[in-house]
N, CA, C and O atoms as a printed pandas DataFrame, in Angstrom:
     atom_number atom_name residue_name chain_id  residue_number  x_coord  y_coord  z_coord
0              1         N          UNK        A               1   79.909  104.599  147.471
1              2        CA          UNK        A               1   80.002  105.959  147.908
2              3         C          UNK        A               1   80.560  106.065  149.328
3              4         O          UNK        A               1   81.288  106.985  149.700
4              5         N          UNK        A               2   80.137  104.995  150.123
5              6        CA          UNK        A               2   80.764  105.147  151.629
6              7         C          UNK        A               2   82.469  105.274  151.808
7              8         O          UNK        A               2   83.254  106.037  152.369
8              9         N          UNK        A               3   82.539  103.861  150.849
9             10        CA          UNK        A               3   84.332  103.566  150.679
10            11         C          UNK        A               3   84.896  105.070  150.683
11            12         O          UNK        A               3   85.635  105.392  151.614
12            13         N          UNK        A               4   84.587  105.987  149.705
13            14        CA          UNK        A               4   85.244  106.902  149.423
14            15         C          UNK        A               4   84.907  108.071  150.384
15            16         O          UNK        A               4   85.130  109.218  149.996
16            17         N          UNK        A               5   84.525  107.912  151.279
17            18        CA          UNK        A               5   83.966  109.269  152.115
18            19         C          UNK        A               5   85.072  108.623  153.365
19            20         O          UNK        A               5   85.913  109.303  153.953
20            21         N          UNK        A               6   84.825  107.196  153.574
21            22        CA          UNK        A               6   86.187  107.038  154.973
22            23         C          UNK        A               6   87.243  107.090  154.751
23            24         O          UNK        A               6   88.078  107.348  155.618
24            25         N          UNK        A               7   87.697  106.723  152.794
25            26        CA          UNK        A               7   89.163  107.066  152.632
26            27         C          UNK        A               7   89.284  108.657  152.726
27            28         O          UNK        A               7   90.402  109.056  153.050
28            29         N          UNK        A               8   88.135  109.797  152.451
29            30        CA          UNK        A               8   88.454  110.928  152.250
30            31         C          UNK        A               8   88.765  111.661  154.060
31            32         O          UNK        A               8   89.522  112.531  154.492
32            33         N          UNK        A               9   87.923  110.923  154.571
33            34        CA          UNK        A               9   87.860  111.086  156.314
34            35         C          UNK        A               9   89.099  110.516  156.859
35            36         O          UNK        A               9   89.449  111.046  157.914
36            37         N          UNK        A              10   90.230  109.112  156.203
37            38        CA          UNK        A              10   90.886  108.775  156.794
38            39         C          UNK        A              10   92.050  109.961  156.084
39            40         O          UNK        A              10   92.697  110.804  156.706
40            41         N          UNK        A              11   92.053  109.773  155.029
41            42        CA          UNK        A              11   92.969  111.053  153.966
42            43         C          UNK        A              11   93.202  112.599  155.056
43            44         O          UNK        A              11   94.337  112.972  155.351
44            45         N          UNK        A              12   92.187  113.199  155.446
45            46        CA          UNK        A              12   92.300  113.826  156.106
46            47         C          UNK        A              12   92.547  114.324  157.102
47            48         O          UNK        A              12   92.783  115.524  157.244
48            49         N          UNK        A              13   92.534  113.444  158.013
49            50        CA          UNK        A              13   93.090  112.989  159.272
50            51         C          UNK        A              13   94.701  112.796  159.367
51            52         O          UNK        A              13   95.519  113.474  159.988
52            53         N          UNK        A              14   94.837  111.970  158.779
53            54        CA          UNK        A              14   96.557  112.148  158.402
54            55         C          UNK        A              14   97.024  113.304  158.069
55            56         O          UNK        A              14   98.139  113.653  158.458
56            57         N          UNK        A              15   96.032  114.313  157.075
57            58        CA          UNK        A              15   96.680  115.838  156.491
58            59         C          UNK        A              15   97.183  116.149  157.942
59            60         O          UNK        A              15   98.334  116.369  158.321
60            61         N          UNK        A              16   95.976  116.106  158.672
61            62        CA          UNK        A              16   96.151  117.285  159.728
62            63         C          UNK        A              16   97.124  116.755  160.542
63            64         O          UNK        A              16   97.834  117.577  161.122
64            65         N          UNK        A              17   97.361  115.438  160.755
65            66        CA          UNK        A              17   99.029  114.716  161.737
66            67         C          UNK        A              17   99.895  115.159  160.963
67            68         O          UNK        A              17  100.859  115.513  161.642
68            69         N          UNK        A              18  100.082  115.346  159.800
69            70        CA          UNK        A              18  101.478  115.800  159.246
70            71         C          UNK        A              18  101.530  117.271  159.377
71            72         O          UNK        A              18  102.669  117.694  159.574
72            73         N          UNK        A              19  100.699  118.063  159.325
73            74        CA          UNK        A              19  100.567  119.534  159.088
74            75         C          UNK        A              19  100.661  120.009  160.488
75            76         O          UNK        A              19  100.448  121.179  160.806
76            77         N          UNK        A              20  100.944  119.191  161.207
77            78        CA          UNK        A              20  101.169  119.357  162.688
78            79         C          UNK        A              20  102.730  119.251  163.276
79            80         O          UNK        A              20  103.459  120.048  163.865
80            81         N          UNK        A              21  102.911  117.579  162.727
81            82        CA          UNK        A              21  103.911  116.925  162.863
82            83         C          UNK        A              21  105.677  118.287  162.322
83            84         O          UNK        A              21  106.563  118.781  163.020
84            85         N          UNK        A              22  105.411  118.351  161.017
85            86        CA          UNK        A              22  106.604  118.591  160.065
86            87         C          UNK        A              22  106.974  119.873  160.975
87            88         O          UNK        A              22  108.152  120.005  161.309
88            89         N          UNK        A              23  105.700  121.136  161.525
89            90        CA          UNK        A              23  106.333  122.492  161.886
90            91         C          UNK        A              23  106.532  122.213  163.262
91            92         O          UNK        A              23  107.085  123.236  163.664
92            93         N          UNK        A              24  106.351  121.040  164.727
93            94        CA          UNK        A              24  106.570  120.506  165.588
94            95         C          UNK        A              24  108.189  120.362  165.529
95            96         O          UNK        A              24  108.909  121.016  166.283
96            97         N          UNK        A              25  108.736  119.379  164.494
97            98        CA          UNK        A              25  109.520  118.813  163.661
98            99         C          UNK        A              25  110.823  120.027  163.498
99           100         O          UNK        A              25  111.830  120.084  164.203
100          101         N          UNK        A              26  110.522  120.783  162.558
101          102        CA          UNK        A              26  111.510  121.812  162.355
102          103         C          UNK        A              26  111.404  122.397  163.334
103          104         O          UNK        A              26  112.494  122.959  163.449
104          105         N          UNK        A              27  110.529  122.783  164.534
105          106        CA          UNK        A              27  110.327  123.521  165.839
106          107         C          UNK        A              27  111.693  123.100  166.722
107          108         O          UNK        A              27  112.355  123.724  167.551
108          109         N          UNK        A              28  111.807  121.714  166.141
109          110        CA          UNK        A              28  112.717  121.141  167.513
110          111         C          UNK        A              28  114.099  121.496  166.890
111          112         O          UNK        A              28  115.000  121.911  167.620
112          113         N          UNK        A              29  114.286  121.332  165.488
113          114        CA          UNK        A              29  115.709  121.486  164.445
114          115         C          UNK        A              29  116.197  122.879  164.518
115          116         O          UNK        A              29  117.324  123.286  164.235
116          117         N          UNK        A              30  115.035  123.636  164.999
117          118        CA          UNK        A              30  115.843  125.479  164.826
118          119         C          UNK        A              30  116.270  125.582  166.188
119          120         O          UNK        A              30  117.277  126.246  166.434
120          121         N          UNK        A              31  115.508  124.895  167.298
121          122        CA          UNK        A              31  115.720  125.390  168.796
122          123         C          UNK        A              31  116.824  124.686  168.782
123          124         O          UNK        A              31  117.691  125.559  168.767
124          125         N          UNK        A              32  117.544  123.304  168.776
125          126        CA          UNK        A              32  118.527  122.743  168.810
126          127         C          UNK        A              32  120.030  124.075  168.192
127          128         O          UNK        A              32  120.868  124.738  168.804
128          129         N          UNK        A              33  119.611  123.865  166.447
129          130        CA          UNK        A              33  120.618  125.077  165.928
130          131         C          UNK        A              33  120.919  126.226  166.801
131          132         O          UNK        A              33  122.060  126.685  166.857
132          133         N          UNK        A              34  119.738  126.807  167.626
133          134        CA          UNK        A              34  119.629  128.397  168.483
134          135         C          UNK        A              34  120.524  128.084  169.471
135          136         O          UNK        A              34  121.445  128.899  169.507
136          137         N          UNK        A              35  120.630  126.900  170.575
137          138        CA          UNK        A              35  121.021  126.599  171.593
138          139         C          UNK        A              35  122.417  125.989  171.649
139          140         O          UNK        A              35  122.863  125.880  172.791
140          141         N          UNK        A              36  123.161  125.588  170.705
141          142        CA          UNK        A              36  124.045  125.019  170.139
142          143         C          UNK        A              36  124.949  126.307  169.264
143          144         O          UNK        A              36  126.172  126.167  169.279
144          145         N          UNK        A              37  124.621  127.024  168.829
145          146        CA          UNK        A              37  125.139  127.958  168.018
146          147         C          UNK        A              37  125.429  127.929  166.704
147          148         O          UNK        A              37  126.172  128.685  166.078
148          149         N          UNK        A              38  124.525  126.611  166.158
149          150        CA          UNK        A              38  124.640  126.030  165.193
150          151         C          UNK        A              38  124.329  127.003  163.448
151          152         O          UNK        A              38  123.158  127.167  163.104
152          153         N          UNK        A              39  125.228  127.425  162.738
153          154        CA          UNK        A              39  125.011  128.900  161.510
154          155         C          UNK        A              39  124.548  127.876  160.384
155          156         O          UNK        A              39  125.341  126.965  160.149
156          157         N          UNK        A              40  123.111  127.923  159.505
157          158        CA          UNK        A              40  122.768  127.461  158.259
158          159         C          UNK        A              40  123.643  128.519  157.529
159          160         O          UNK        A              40  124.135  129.521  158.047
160          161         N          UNK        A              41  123.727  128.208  156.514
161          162        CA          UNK        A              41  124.251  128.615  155.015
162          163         C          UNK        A              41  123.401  127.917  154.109
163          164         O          UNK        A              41  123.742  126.739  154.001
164          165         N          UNK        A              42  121.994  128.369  153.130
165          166        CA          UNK        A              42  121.707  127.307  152.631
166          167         C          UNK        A              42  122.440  127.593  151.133
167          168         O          UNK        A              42  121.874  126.979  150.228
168          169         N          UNK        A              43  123.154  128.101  150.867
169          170        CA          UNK        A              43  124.034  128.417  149.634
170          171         C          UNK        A              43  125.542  127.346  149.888
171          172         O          UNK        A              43  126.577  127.568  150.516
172          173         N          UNK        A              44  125.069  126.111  149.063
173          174        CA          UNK        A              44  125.879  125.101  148.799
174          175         C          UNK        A              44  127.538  125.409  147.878
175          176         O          UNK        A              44  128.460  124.613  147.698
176          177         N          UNK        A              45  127.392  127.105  147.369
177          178        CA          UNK        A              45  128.695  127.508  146.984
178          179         C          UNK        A              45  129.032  128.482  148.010
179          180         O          UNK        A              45  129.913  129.283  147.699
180          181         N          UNK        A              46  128.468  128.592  149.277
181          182        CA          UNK        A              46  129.016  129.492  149.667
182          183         C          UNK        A              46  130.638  129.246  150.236
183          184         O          UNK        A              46  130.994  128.086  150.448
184          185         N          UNK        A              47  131.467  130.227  150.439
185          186        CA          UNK        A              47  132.633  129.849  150.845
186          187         C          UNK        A              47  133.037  129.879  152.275
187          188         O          UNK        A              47  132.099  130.267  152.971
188          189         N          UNK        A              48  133.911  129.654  152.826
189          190        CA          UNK        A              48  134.688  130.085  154.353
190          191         C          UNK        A              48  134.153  131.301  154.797
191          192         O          UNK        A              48  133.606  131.504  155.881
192          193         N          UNK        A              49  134.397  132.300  153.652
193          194        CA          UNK        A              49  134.936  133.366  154.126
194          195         C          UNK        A              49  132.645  134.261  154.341
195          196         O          UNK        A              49  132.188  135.300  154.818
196          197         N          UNK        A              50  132.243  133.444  153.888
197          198        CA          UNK        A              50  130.674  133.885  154.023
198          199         C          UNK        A              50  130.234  133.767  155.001
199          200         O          UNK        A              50  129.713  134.678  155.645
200          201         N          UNK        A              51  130.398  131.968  155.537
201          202        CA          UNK        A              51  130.033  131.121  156.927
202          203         C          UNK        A              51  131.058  132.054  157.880
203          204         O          UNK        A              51  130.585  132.095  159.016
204          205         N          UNK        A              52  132.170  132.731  157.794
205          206        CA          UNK        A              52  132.730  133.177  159.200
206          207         C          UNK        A              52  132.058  134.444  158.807
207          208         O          UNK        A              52  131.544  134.599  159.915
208          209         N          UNK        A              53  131.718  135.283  158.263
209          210        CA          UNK        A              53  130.558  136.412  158.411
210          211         C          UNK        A              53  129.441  136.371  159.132
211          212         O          UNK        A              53  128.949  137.281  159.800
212          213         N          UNK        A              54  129.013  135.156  158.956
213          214        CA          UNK        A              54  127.622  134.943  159.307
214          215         C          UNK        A              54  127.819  134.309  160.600
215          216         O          UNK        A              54  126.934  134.577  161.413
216          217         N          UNK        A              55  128.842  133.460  161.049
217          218        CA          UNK        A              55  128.968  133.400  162.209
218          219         C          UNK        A              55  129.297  134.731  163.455
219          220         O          UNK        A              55  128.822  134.929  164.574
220          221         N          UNK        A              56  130.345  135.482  162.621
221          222        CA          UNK        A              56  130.303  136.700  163.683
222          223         C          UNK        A              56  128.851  137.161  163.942
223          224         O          UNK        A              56  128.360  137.121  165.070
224          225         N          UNK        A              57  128.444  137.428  163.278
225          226        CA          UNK        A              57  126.764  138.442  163.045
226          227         C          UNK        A              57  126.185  137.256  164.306
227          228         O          UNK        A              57  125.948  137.575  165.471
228          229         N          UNK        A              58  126.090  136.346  163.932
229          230        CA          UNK        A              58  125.302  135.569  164.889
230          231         C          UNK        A              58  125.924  135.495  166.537
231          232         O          UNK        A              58  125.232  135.339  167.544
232          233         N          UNK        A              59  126.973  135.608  166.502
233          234        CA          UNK        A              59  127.691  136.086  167.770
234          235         C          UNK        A              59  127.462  137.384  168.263
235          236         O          UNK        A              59  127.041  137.485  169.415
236          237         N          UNK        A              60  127.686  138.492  167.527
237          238        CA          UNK        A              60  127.441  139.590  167.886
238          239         C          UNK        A              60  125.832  139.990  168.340
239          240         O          UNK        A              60  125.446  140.867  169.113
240          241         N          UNK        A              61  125.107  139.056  167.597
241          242        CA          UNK        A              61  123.766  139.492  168.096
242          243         C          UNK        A              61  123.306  138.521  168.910
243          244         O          UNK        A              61  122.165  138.698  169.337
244          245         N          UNK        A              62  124.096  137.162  169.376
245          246        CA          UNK        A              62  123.764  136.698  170.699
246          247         C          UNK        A              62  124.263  137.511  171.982
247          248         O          UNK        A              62  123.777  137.729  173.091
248          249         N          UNK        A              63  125.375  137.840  171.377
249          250        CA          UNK        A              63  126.197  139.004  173.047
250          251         C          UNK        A              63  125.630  140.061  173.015
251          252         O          UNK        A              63  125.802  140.593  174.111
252          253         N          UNK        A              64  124.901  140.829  172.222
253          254        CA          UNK        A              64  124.363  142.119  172.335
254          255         C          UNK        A              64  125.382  143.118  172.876
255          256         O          UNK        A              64  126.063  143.681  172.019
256          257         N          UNK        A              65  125.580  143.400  174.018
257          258        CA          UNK        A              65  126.097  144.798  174.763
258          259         C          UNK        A              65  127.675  144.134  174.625
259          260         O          UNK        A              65  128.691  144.800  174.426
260          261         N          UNK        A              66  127.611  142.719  174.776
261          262        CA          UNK        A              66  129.235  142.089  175.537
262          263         C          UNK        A              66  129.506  141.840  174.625
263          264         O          UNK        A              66  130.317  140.987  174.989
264          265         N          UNK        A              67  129.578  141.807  173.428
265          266        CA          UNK        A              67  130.077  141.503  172.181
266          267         C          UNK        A              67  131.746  143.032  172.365
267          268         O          UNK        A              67  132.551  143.181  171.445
């Protein structure tokens, strides 16, 4: 009965390093994209002509007034 209470204590312990770790993780992957000017598309058919849409928009709403 012990075995299984320190694997459930060690089991858990790790939850909480990863459940920490992964949104830390993507924390650093969106601020990089923000600062960089970096545009997701997660639509793998999207075309040219979508990604330069979505890039203006993202321009226009970084310049606000100076756009």
């Amino acid at each position: 009965m012990q075995q299984t209470d320190a694997a459930d204590a060690l089991g858990i312990a790790h939850m909480r390093k990863f459940c920490v770790a992964v949104p830390r993780e993507l924390a650093v992957i969106m601020h990089a994209m923000w600062t960089d000017g970096t545009v997701y598309v997660g639509d793998p058919s999207a075309g040219a002509r979508e990604l330069r849409t979505r890039v203006l928009a993202k321009q226009r709403k970084l310049l606000g007034a100076h756009a």
